[in-house]
KEVEX-89291 format. One line per field, with one value per residue (C-alpha): residue number from 1; y, z, x. Coordinates in steps of 0.001 Angstrom, whole numbers, plus 500000, padded with zeros to 6 digits. Each point is the difference from the previous one (the first is absolute). Example, Ala and Ser with C-alpha at 12.3 -4.5 7.8 and 13.67 -1.06 7.14 Angstrom:
BEGIN
nunu	1 / 2 $
Y	495500 / 503440 $
Z	507800 / 499340 $
X	512300 / 501370 $
END
This chain:
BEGIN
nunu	1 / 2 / 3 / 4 / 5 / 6 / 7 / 8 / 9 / 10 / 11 / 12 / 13 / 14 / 15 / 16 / 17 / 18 / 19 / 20 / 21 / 22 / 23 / 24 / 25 / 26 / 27 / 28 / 29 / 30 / 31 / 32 / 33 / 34 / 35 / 36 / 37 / 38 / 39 / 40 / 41 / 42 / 43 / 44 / 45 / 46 / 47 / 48 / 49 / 50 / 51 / 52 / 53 / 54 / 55 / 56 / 57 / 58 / 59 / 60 / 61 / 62 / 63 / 64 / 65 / 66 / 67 / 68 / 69 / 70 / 71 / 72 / 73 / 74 / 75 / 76 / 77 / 78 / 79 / 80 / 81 / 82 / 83 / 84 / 85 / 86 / 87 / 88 / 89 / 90 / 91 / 92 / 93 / 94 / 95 / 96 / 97 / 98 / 99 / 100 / 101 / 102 / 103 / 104 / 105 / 106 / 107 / 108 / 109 / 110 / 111 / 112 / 113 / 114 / 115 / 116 / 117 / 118 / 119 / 120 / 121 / 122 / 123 / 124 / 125 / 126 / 127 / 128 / 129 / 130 / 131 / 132 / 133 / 134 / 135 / 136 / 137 / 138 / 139 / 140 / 141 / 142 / 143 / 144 / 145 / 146 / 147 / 148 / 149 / 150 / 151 / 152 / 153 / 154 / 155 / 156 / 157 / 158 / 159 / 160 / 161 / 162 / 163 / 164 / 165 / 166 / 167 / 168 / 169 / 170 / 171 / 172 / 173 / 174 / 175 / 176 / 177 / 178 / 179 / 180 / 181 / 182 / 183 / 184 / 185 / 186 / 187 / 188 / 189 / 190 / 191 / 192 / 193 / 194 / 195 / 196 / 197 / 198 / 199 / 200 / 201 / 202 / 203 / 204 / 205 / 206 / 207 / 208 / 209 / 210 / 211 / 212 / 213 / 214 / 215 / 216 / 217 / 218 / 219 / 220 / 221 / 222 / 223 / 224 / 225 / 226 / 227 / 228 / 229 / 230 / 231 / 232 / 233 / 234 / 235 / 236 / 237 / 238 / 239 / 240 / 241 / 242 / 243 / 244 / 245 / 246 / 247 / 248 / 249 / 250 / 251 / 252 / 253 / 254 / 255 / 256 / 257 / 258 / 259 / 260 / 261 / 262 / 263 / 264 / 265 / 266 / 267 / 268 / 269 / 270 / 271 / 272 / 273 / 274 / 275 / 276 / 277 / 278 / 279 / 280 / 281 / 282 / 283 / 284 / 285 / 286 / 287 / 288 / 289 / 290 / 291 / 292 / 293 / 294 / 295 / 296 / 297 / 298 / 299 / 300 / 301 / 302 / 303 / 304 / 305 / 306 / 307 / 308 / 309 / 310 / 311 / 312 / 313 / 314 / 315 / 316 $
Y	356616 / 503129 / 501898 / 496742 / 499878 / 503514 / 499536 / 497529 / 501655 / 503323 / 497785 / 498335 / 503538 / 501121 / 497092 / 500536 / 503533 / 498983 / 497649 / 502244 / 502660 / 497382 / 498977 / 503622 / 500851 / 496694 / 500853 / 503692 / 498979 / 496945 / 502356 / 502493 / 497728 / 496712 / 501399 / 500946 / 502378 / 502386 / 499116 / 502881 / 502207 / 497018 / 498735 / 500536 / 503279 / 502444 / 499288 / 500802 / 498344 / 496848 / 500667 / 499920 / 496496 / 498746 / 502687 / 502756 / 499946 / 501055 / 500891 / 498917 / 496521 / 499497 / 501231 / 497772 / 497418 / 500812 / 500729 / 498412 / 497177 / 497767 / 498748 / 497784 / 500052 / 496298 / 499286 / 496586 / 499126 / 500314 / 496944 / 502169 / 500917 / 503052 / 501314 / 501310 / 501652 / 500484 / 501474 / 497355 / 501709 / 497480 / 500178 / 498358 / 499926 / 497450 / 497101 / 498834 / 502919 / 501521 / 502801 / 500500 / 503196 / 501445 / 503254 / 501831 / 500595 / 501990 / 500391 / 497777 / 497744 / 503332 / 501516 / 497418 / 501008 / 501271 / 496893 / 497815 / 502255 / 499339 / 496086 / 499888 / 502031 / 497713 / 496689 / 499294 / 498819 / 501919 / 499481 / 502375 / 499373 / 502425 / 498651 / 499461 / 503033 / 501923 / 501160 / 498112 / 496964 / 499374 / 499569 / 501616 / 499821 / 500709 / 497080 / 501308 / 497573 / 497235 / 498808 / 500777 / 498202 / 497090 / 502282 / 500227 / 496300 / 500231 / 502262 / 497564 / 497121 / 502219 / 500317 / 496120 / 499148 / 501851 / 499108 / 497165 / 500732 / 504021 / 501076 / 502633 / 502997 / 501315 / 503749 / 502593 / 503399 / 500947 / 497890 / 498434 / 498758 / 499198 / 497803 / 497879 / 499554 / 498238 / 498121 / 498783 / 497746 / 498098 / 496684 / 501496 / 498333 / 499720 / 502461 / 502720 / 501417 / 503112 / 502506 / 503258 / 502312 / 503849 / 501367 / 497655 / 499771 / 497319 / 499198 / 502075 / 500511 / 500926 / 502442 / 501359 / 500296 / 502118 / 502209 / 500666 / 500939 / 502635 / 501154 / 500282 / 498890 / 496799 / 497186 / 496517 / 498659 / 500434 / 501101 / 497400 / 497050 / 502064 / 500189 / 496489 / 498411 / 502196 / 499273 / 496273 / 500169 / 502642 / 498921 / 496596 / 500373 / 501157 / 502720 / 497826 / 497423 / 501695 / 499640 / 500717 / 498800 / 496640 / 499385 / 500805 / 497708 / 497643 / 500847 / 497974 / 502409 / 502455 / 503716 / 503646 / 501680 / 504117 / 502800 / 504030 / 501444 / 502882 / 497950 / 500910 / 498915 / 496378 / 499926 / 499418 / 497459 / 498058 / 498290 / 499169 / 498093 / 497850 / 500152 / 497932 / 497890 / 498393 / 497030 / 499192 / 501516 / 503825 / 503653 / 503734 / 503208 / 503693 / 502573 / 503263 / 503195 / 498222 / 500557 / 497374 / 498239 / 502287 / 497560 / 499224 / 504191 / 501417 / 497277 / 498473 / 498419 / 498597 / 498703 / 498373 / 498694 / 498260 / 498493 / 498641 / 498328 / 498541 / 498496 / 498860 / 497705 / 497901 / 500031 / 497067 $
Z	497319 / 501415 / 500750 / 501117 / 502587 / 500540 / 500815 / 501985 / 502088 / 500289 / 501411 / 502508 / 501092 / 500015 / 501844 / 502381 / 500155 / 500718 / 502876 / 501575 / 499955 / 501271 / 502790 / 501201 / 499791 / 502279 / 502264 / 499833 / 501245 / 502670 / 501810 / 499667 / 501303 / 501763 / 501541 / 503304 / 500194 / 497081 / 499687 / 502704 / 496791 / 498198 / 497315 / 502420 / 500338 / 502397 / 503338 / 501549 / 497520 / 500586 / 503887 / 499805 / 498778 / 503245 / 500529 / 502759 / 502807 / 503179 / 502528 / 502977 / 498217 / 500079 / 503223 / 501438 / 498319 / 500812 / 503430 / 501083 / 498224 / 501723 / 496314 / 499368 / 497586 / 498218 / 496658 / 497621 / 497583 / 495976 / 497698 / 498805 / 503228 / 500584 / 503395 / 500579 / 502717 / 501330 / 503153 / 501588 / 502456 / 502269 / 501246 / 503306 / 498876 / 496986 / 500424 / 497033 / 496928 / 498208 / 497346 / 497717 / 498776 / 496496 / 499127 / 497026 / 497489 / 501714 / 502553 / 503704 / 502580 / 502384 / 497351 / 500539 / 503528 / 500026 / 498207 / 502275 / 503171 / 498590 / 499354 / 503626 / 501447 / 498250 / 501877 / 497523 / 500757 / 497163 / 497918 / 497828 / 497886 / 498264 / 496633 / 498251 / 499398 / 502464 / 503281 / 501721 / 497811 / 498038 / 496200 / 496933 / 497705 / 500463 / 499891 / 498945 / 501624 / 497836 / 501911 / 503296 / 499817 / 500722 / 503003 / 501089 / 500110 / 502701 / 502171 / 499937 / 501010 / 502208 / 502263 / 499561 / 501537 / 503121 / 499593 / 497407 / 501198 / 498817 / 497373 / 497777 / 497811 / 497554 / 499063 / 498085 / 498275 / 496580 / 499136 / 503761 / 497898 / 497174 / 502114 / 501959 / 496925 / 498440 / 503204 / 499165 / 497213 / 501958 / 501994 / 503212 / 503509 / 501178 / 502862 / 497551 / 499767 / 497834 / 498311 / 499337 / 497426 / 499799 / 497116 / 498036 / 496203 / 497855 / 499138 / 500241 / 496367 / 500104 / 502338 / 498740 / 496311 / 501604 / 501844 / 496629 / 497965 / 503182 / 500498 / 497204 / 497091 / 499208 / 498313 / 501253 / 497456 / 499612 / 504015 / 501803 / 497863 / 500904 / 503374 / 500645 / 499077 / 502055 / 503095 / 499021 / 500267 / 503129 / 501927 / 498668 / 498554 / 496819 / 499994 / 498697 / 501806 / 503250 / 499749 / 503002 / 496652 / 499632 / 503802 / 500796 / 497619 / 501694 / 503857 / 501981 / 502892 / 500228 / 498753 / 500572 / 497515 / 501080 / 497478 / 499969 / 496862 / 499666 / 500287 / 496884 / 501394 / 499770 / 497863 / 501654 / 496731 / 501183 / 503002 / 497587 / 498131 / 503029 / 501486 / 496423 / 499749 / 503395 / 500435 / 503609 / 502799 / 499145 / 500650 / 498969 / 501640 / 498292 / 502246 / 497924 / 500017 / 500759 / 498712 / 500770 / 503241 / 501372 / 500046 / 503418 / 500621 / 497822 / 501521 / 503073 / 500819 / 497216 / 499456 / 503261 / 500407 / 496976 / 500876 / 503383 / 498415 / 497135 / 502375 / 502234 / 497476 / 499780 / 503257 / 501303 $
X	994706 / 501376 / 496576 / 498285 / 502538 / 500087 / 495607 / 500852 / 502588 / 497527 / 497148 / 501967 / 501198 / 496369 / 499348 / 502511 / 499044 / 496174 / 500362 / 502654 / 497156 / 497303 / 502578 / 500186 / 496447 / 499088 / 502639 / 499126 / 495945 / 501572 / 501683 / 496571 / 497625 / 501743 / 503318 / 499320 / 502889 / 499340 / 495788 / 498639 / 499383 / 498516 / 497797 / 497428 / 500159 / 501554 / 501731 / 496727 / 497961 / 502332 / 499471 / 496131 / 499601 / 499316 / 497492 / 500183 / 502118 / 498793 / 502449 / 497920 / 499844 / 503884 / 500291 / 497668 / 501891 / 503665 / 499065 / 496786 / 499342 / 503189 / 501073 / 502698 / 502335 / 499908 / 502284 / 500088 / 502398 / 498863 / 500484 / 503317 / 501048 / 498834 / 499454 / 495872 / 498627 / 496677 / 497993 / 497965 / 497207 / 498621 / 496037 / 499311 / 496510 / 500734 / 501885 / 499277 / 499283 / 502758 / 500064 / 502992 / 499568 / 502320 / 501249 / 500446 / 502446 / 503210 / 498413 / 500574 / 498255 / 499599 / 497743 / 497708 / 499536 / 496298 / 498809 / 501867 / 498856 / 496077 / 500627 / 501166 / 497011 / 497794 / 502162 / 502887 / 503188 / 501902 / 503186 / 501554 / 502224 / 502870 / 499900 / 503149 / 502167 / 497990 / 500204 / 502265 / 499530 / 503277 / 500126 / 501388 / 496844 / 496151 / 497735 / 497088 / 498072 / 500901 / 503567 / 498207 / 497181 / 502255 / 501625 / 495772 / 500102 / 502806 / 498590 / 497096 / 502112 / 501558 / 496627 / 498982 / 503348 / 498625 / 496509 / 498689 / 496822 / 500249 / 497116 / 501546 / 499014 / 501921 / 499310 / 501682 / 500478 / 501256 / 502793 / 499436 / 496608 / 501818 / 501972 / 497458 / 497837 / 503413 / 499770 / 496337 / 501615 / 502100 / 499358 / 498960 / 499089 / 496682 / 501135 / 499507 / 496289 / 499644 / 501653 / 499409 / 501840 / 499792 / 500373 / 501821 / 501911 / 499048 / 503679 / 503096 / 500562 / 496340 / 500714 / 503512 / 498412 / 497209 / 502721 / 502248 / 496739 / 498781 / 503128 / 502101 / 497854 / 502030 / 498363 / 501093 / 502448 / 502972 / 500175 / 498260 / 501411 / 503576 / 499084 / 498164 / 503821 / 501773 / 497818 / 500008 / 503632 / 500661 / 496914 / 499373 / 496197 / 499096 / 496808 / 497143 / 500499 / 499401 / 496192 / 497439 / 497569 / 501405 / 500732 / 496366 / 498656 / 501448 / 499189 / 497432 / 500246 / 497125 / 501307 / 498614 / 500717 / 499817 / 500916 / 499056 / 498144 / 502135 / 503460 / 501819 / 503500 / 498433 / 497674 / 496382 / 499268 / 502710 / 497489 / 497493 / 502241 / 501455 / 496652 / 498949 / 503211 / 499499 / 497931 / 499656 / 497950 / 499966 / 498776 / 501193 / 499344 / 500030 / 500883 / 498211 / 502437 / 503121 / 503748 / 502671 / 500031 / 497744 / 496607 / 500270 / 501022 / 496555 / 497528 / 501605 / 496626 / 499337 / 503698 / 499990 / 496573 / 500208 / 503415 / 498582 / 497108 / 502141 / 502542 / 497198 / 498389 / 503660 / 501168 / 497730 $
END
């Protein structure tokens, strides 16, 4: 009787002892990848690496949009309170066409200055958001793109309350992609046309299992299990259920899907496979000899001419 009880006893201590280890390993890759205030040197790589995911900055694009372009700041309120802000760039050539355009992972709505200063060139009202936890967005946990899609579908309203007539894009890089194909899956008005994502993950535990194995030659389990609680708890979705897979499945709004062939930060397989899963109106565009967020950098012409004729075909 004594050593059954004593086996018992050791494998609730080892018990103990195991999901005190899980609960520090999940906290130990939250705070890695989804806390904004200790993720610069993330599970995406370095500070710079982390920087990049909205593709290059060029200085002359932010100034002509801190200085020239007569922004205004606009904020909403989240669905738990949060405070978001945005830069909305008006177009006194277009009453009526709007693109929302979505950074990267760590990075901010200024990054996204030369794609909004090109969207604007071509007509565009723009909007750009600061995702939660960024820029000057508040928030205590990354989204991912999963908990901001349903920020996206604010900044949507946000325009229809000023114009139900606006048509609407939705375009984004990275984890700005990520984000606006988790968008696709929603109910979404008629208002919104096309969407185009750049360099998209197929789902963030996708994405963070790729990251361990390149970077520190993990294998998913125990970490991502560890982790996917954690985040469930702290950020309030769990790692496989934020799918761009299953939300594009389930769009009915045409989507561009764009991706470089040397992108090994996001896997370049990773557009095949949402390019397959989706089953409304669809195309997908290689740019040859490109890294991360640098398609519309390598081959600007191509980038651009093929997003002008996609968003053409919807905007009628």
């Amino acid at each position: 009787m004594n050593k059954k009880k004593a086996i018992l006893i050791s494998t609730g201590v080892l018990g103990t002892l195991s999901l005190g280890a899980l609960s520090i390993i999940g906290n130990y890759f939250y705070n890695l990848a989804l806390n904004p205030s200790t993720s610069k040197e993330s599970i995406f790589g370095s500070k710079k690496d982390a920087e990049s995911t909205s593709g290059e900055l060029i200085n002359e694009d932010l100034n002509w949009l801190l200085n020239y372009s007569k922004y205004s700041n606009v904020h909403i309120k989240s669905f738990d309170n949060l405070k978001l802000h945005g830069y909305k760039i008006l177009n006194h050539d277009s009453n009526n066409t709007w693109v929302i355009t979505v950074h990267g992972y760590t990075s901010k709505g200024t990054d996204m200055s030369s794609y909004a200063r090109k969207f604007y060139d071509m007509g565009y009202n723009v909007l750009i958001p600061d995702l939660r936890a960024h820029g000057k967005s508040e928030g205590s946990s990354i989204g991912m793109g999963w908990i901001d899609r349903l920020d996206v579908l604010m900044w949507i309203d946000l325009i229809l309350k000023e114009n139900k007539n606006a048509k609407i894009i939705l375009h984004g890089v990275s984890m700005g992609a990520a984000t606006v194909s988790m968008v696709s899956g929603e109910i979404l008005p008629t208002n919104v046309k096309a969407i185009i994502a750049d360099c998209g993950y197929t789902s963030v535990w996708d994405q963070f299992s790729h990251k361990l194995k390149a970077m520190y030659s993990l294998h998913d389990f125990p970490i991502m299990n560890a982790s996917s609680v954690i985040a469930k708890f702290k950020a309030g979705y769990g790692l496989r259920e934020a799918s761009s897979l299953n939300q594009v499945a389930k769009s009915k709004t045409p989507i561009l899907f764009i991706h470089g062939d040397q992108d090994d930060f996001v896997p370049y397989k990773m557009m095949d496979s949402l390019y397959n899963a989706t089953k409304c109106e669809k195309e997908k565009l290689t740019i040859k000899n490109a890294g991360h967020a640098k398609a519309s950098k390598v081959d600007p012409n191509l980038y651009w001419t093929t997003i002008n004729t996609f968003i053409n075909k919807y905007l009628t």
